[in-house]
C-alpha positions in Angstrom: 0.0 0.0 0.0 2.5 2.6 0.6 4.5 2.1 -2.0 2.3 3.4 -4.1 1.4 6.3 -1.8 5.1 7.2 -1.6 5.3 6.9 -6.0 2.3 9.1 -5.8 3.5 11.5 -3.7 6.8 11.7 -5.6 5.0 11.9 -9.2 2.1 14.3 -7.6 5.1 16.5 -6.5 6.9 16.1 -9.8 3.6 17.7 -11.5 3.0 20.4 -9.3 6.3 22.3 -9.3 5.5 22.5 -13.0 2.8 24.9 -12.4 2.1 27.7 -10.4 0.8 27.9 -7.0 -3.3 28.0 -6.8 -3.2 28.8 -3.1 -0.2 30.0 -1.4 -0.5 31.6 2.3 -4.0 32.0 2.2 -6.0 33.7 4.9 -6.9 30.8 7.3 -10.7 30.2 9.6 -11.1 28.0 11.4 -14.8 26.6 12.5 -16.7 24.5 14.4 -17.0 20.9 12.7 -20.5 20.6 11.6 -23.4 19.1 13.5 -24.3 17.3 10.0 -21.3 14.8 10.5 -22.1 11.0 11.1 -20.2 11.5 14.3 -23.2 12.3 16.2 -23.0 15.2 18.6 -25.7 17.1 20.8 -23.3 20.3 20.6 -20.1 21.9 19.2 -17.5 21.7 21.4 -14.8 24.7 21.4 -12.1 22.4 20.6 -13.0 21.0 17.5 -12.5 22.7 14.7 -12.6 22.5 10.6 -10.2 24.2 8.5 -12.0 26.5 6.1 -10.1 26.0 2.5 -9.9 24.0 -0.2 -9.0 21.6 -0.8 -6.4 22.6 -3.1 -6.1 21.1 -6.7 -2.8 19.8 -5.9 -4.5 18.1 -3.1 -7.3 16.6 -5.6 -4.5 15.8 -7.9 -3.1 13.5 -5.1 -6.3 12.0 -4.1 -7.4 11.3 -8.0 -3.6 9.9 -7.7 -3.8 7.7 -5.4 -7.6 6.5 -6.3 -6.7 5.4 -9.6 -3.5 3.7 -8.1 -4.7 2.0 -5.4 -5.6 -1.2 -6.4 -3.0 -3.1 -4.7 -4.4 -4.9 -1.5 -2.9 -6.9 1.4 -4.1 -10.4 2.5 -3.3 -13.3 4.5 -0.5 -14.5 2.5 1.2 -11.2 1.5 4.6 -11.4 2.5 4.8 -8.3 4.6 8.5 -8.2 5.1 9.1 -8.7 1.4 6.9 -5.6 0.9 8.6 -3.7 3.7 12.0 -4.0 2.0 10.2 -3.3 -0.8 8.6 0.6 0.3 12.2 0.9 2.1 13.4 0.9 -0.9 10.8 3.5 -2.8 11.5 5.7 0.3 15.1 5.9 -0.7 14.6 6.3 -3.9 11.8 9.6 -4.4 11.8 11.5 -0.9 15.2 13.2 0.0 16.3 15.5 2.6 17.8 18.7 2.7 21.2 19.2 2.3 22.1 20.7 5.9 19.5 18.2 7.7 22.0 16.2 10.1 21.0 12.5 10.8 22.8 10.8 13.6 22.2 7.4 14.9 22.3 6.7 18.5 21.4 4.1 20.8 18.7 4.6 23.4 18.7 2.4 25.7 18.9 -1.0 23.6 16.8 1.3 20.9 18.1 2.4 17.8 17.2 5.7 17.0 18.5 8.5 14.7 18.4 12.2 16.3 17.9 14.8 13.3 18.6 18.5 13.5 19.1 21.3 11.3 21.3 24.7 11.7 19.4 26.4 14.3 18.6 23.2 16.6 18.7 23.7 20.0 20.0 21.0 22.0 17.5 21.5 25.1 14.5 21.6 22.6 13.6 18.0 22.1 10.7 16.1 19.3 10.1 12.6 20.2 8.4 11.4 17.2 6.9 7.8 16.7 7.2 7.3 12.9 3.9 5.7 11.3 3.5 2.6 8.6 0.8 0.3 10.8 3.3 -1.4 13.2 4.5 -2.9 10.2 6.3 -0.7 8.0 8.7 2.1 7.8 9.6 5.2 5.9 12.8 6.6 7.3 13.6 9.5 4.6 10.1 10.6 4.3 9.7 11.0 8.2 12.9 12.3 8.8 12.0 14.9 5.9 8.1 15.9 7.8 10.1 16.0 11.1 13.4 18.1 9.5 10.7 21.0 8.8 9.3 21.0 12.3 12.7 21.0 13.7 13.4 24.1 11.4 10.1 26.0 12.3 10.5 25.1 15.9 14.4 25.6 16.6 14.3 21.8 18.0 16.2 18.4 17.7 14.2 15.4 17.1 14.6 12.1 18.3 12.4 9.0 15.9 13.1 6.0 17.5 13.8 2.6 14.9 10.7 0.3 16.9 10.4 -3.1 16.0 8.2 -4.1 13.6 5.3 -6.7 13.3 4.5 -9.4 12.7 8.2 -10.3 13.2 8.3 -8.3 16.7 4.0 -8.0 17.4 2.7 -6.0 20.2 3.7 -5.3 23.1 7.3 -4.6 20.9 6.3 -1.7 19.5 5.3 0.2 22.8 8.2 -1.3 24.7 10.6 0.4 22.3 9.3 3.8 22.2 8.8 4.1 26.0 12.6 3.1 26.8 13.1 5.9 24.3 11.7 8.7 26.2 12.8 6.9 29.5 16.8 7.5 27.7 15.3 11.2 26.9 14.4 11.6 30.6 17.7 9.8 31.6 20.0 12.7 29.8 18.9 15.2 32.5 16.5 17.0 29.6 13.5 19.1 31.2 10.0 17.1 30.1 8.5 20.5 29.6 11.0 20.7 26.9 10.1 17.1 25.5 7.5 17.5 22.7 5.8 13.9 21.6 4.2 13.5 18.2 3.2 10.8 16.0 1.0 10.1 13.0 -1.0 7.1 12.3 0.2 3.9 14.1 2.6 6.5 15.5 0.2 8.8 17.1 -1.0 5.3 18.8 2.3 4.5 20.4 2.2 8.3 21.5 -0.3 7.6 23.3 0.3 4.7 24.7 3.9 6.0 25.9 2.1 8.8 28.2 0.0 6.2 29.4 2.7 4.1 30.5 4.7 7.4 32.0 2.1 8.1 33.8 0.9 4.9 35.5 4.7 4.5 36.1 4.9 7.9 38.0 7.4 9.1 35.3 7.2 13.2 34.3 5.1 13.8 31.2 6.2 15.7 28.3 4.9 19.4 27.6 2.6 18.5 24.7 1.3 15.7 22.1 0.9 16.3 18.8 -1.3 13.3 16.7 -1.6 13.5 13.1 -4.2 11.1 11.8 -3.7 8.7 14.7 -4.7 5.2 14.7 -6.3 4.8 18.4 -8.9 1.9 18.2 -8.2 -1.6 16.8 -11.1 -2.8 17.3 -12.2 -0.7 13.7 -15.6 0.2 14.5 -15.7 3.9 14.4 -18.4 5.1 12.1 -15.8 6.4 9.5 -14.3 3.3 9.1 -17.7 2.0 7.2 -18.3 5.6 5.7 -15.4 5.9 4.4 -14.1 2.0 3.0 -13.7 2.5 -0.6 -13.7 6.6 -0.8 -10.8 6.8 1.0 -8.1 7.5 -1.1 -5.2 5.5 1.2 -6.6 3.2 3.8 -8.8 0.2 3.0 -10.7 -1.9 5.6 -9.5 -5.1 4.2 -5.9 -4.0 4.6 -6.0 -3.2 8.2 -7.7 -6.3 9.0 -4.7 -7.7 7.6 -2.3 -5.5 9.2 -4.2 -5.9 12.7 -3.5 -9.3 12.4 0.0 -8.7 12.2 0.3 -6.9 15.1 -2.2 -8.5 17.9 -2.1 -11.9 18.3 -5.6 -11.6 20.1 -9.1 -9.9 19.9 -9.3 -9.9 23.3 -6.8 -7.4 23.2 -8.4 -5.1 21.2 -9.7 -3.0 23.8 -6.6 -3.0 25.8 -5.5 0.7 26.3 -1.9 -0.6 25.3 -3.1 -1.9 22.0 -6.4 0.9 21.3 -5.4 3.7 23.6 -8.9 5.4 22.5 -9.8 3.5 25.6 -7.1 5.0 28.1 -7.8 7.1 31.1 -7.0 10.6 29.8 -6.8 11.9 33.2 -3.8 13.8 33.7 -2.9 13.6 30.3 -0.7 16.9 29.0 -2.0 19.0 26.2 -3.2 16.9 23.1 -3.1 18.1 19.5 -4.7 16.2 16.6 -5.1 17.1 12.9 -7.2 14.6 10.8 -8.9 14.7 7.8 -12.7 15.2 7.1 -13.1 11.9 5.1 -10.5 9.8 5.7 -10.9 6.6 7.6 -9.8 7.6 11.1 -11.3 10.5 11.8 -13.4 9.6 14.0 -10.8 8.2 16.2 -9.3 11.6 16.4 -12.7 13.0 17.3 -13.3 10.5 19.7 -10.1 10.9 21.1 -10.2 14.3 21.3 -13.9 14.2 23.3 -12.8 11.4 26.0 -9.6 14.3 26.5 -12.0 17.3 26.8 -14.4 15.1 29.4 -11.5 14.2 31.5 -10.0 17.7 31.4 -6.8 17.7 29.4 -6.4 20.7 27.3 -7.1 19.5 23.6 -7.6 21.0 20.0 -8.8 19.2 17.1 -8.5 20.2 13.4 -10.3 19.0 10.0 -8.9 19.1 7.3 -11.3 19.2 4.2 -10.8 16.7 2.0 -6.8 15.9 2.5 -5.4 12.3 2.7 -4.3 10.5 5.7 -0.8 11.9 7.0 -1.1 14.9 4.6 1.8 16.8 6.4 4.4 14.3 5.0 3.4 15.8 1.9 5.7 18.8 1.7 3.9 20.4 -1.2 0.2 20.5 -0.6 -0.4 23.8 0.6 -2.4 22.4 3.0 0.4 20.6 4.6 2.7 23.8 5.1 -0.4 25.2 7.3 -0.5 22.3 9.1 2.8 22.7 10.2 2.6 26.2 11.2 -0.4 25.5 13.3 1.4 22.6 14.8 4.3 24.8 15.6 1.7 27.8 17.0 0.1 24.8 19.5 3.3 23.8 20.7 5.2 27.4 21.4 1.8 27.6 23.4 2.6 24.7 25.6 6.5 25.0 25.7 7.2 28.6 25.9 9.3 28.3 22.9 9.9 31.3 21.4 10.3 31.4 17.6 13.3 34.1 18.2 15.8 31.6 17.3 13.6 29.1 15.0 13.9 29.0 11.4 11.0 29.1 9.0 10.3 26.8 6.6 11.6 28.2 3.2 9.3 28.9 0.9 8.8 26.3 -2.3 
């Protein structure tokens, strides 16, 4: 599957800087989601919020992409490590960083990790970010290219921690991994309020679960979390999942039945915070930021997510994107993406006190 995301991406990109820009720093609203939504709700809560633009025709261009391409679908017998070579190797090939992004590996605590950074990092500024690919998969130049430009806009250093992968390593691996990684994080001396957590998709899961395992373990939690399309409930059943199967331009339900398979041995635990931490006890939780996209396949667990926060009484904000794909951000030139990233950066100078005085912008395409 995300081989042909990533070749779309690449070829969508390869298109658009052939033609001017259609929407470049617009004027951004934002409003409350609509009441109309499947997702039924007796009010409009504050924090949730739809992004008022577009989408942008570079954005349909990707979706029409990636409909007419997506015809490849996992099952049973797929040979998932075969295929994870395989998108390793279309990762390599069409997404590349920038020339002064720095990528050192580094061994947290039996973890292999790469830190990146960028002229302008500062070393007491820390992203921990859980790289996506359904517990199964991984991208390492595309997600170290997304987290280059929020190092840039945010003056940080980030940290993406190389977690083991299903079905080789199936849960509780995954989880495992990325908690010893902010445990090494904490173990350097660095100030939590200065630790920023983000994730997207399976990603934004193991965020999750990490601060649930902090805090039941007493450990301090970081300033922030940021969840980009997070995958938060294996159990499938959110209302988008069904509304969405076949107009989704990325995800497809038969796949992640597949890819659940790979990673949880047993329904049972399905509803296990560790495994769907949709189902967690937000108490106590630090501030939670999620972007999702209006008809994609998992937005309801963001909006779910982002309601069981609110009731318990953690700060949280919620964003709709109209009509992008899942994990837009990654793609660096939607429009769309590029205010993503500047409201990420806005939530988390909020909750850090970082000042953009010594950040660099993202340069302009």
């Amino acid at each position: 599957m995300e081989d042909v995301i990533l070749s779309c991406l690449a070829s969508a990109e390869s298109f658009a800087i052939r033609a001017p820009r259609c929407l470049h720093n617009p004027a951004i609203s934002r409003s409350l989601y609509p009441r109309q939504d499947s997702h039924a709700m007796h009010s409009e809560p504050t924090y949730l919020h739809t992004i008022e633009i577009g989408p942008s025709w570079r954005t349909r261009a990707l979706n029409g992409l990636l409909r007419l391409t997506m015809r490849r679908r996992l099952t049973q017998e797929s040979d998932v490590a075969a295929l994870r070579c395989e998108y390793e190797e279309i990762d390599t090939r069409y997404f590349r960083l920038a020339p002064d992004v720095l990528r050192t590996p580094v061994d947290c605590s039996g973890v292999s990790a790469e830190w990146i950074t960028v002229p302008g990092s500062r070393d007491e500024r820390v992203i921990l970010y859980l790289h996506g690919g359904s517990f199964a998969f991984r991208f390492p130049n595309a997600h170290a290219a997304l987290v280059s430009r929020l190092c840039r806009r945010l003056g940080a250093r980030a940290l993406l921690p190389d977690y083991r992968l299903a079905p080789e390593h199936p849960f509780p691996a995954a989880p495992d991994d990325c908690h010893r990684a902010y445990r090494a994080l904490l173990a350097q001396g660095l100030n939590p309020q200065s630790i920023v957590l983000a994730g997207d998709s399976a990603g934004g899961n193991l965020a999750l679960v990490t601060i649930h395992r902090a805090r039941a373990a007493g450990e301090p939690l970081p300033s922030c979390t940021v969840l980009l399309s997070p995958a938060l409930d294996c159990t499938l059943t959110s209302p988008s999942m069904a509304d969405y199967d076949g107009e989704d331009p990325m995800l497809q339900l038969s796949t992640l039945l597949v890819l659940r398979r790979c990673y949880v041995q047993s329904p049972q635990q399905y509803i296990d915070p560790e495994v769907s931490p949709l189902f967690a006890d937000f108490h106590g939780f630090p501030p939670l930021f999620l972007q999702a996209g209006s008809s994609e396949m998992l937005r309801d667990e963001a909006i779910r997510a982002a309601e069981r926060a609110h009731a318990a009484g953690v700060d949280v904000e919620l964003e709709i994107w109209p009509g992008v794909p899942h994990a837009f951000q990654m793609a660096d030139f939607l429009p769309e993406a590029t205010l993503a990233i500047d409201h990420i950066a806005h939530f988390v100078q909020m909750h850090t006190g970082w000042s953009e005085a010594n950040a660099r912008p993202v340069p302009a395409d």
